[in-house]
C-alpha positions in Angstrom: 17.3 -57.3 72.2 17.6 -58.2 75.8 19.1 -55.2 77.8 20.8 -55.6 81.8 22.4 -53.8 84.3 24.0 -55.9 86.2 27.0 -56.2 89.1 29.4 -59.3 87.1 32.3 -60.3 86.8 33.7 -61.7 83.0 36.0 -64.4 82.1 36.7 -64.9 78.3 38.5 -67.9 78.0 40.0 -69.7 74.4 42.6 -68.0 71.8 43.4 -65.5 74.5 42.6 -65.1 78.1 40.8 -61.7 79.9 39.3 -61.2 83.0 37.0 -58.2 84.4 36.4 -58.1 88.3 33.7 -57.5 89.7 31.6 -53.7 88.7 28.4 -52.7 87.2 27.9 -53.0 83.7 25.7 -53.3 80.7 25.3 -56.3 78.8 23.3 -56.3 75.8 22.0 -59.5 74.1 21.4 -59.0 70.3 18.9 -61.4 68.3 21.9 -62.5 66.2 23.2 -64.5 69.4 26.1 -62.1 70.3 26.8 -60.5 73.7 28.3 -57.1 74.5 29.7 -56.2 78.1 29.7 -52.2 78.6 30.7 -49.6 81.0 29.2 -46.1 81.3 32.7 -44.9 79.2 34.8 -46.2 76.1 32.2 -44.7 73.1 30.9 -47.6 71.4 33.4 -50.0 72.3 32.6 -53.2 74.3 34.7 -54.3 77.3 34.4 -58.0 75.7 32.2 -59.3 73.4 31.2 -62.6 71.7 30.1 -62.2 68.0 28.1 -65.0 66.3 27.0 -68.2 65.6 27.8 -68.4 69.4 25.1 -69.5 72.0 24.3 -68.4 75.6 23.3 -70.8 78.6 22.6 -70.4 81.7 24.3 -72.4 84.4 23.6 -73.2 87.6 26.8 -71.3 89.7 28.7 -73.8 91.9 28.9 -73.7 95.3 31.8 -71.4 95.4 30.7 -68.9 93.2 26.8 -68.9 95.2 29.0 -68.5 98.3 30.6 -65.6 96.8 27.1 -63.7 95.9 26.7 -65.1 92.8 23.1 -65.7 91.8 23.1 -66.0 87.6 25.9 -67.4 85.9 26.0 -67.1 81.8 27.9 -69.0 79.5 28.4 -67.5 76.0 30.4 -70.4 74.0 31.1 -69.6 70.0 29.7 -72.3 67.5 33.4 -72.6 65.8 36.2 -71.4 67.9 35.1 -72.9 71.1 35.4 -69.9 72.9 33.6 -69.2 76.0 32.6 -65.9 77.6 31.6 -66.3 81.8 29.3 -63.6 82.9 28.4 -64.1 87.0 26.2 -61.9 87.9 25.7 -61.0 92.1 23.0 -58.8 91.5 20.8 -57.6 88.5 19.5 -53.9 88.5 17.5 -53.8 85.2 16.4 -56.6 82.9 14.2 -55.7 79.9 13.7 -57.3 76.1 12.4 -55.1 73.4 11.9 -56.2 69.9 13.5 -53.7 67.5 12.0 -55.4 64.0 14.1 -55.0 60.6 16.2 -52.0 60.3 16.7 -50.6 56.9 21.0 -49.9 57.5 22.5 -46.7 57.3 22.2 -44.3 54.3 25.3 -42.2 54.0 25.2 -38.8 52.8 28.2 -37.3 51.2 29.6 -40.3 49.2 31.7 -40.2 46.3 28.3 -40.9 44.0 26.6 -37.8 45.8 29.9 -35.9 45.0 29.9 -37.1 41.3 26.2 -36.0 41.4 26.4 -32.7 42.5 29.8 -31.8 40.7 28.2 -32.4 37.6 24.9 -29.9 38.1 27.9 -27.5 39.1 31.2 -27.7 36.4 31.1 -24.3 37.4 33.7 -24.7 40.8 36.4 -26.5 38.2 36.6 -23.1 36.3 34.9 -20.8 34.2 33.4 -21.7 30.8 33.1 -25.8 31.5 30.3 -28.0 30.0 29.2 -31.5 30.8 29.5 -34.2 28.3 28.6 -37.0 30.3 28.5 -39.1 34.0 30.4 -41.8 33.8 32.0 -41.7 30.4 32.8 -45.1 29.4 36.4 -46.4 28.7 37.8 -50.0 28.2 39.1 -49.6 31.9 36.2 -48.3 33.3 34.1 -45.3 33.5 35.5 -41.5 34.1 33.2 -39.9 36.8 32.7 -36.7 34.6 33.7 -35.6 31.2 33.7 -32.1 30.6 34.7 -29.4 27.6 36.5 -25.8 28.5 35.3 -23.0 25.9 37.8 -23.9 23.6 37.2 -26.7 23.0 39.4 -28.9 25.2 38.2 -32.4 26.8 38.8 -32.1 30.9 38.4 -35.9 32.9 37.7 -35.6 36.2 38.2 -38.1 38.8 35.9 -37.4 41.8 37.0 -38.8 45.5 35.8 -38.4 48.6 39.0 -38.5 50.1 42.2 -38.1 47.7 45.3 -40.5 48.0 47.8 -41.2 45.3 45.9 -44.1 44.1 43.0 -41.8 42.5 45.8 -40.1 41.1 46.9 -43.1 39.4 43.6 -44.2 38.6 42.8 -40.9 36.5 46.5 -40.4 34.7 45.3 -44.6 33.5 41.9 -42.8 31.7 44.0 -39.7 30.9 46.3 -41.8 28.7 43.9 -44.1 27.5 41.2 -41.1 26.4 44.1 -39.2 24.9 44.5 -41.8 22.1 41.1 -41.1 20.9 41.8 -38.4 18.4 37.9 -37.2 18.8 38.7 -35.9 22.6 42.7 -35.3 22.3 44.4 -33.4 24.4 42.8 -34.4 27.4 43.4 -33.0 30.8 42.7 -33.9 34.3 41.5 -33.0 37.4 41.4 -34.7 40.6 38.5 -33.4 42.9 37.6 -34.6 46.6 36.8 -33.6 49.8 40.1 -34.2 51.4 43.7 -34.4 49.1 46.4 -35.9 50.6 49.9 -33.9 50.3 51.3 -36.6 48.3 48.5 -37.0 45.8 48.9 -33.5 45.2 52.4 -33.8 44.8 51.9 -36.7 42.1 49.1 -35.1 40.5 51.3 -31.7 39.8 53.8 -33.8 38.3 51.2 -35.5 36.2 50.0 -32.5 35.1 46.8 -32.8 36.9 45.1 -30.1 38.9 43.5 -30.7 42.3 40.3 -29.1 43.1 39.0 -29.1 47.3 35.4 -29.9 47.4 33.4 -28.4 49.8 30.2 -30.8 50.1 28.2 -28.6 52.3 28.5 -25.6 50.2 27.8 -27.7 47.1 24.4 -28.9 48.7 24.0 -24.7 49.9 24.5 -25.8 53.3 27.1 -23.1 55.3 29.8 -25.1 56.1 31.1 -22.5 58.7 34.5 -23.0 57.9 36.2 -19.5 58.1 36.7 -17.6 54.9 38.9 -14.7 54.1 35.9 -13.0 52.0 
């Protein structure tokens, strides 16, 4: 990756047309090809950008643009669209290449499989008296994310989320009605846990009959969450 801090001005020029005047920015060159223009604001977000296959030559500026300070000019041109991104740079405050090998991508914590995981070792927050019968109990339709038993005997199917929309609601009133012809779990029940339950999911879900449990992933892993409790 090729890092510099440079005053330029940037022309992007093809399906649409943008110009940035003159300032000091960063622009990064990534071994993929692409090119980033940043300014010391905006988060993550580039000022323009060209995303691969693209390539990046260095021209020789014209007389004009020498006249006018220039002393690197940098043509970024994408290997489909045609696209070209002008960087002219009048005067170049850091230049440096470091070599960042293979990274191994992000590894998210908290996803619905972690949920699944540790709702399972804990039937315990769904009510009192629960048992698992199995992860991921298979149906012609696809698995249900937790099968469980109430001390009487009932079977409960539980539909774990990470964030709850009327969709998972849908999706678990499909197993609830395919698992309730099975006279070996009939009746069956369901539940609809996440992190986050949207107002109308809840609202479908009560009329299906289905009860909504708020997961709190931090306390589930016996991590404080430091929301604010009553008790």
């Amino acid at each position: 990756m090729r890092l510099v801090i440079a005053r330029c001005s940037v022309d992007y020029s093809g399906r649409l047309n943008a110009h940035l005047p003159l300032a000091t920015r960063l622009l990064v060159h990534k071994g993929d090809g692409s090119l980033l223009v940043h300014s010391d604001g905006g988060s993550y977000k580039p000022l323009n950008w060209m995303s691969p296959p693209c390539t990046l030559t260095l021209e020789v500026p014209d007389a004009e643009a020498a006249e006018d300070g220039v002393v690197q000019q940098w043509r970024v041109t994408h290997a489909k669209s045609g696209d070209a991104l002008v960087v002219r740079i009048h005067e170049v405050l850091h230049d440096s290449n470091h070599e960042l090998g293979i990274d191994p991508g992000l590894i998210k914590d908290g996803v619905e499989a972690d949920l699944q995981r540790l709702l399972s070792e804990q039937v315990s927050i769904m009510g009192e008296g629960l048992t698992l019968v199995r992860r991921e109990y298979p149906t012609a339709i696809g698995p249900v994310d937790l099968l469980l038993r109430d001390a009487a005997g009932g079977t409960i199917a539980v539909e774990v989320k990470r964030r709850g929309d009327i969709d998972g609601v849908e999706q678990l009133t499909r197993y609830l009605e395919l698992l309730g012809r099975d006279p070996g779990l009939a009746p069956v029940t369901g539940v609809f846990a996440a992190q986050e339950i949207k107002p109308q999911a809840r609202v479908l879900a009560a009329d299906r009959g289905i009860r909504c449990v708020t997961l709190d992933y931090d306390e589930m892993k016996g991590i404080d969450s430091g929301a604010p409790r009553l008790f």
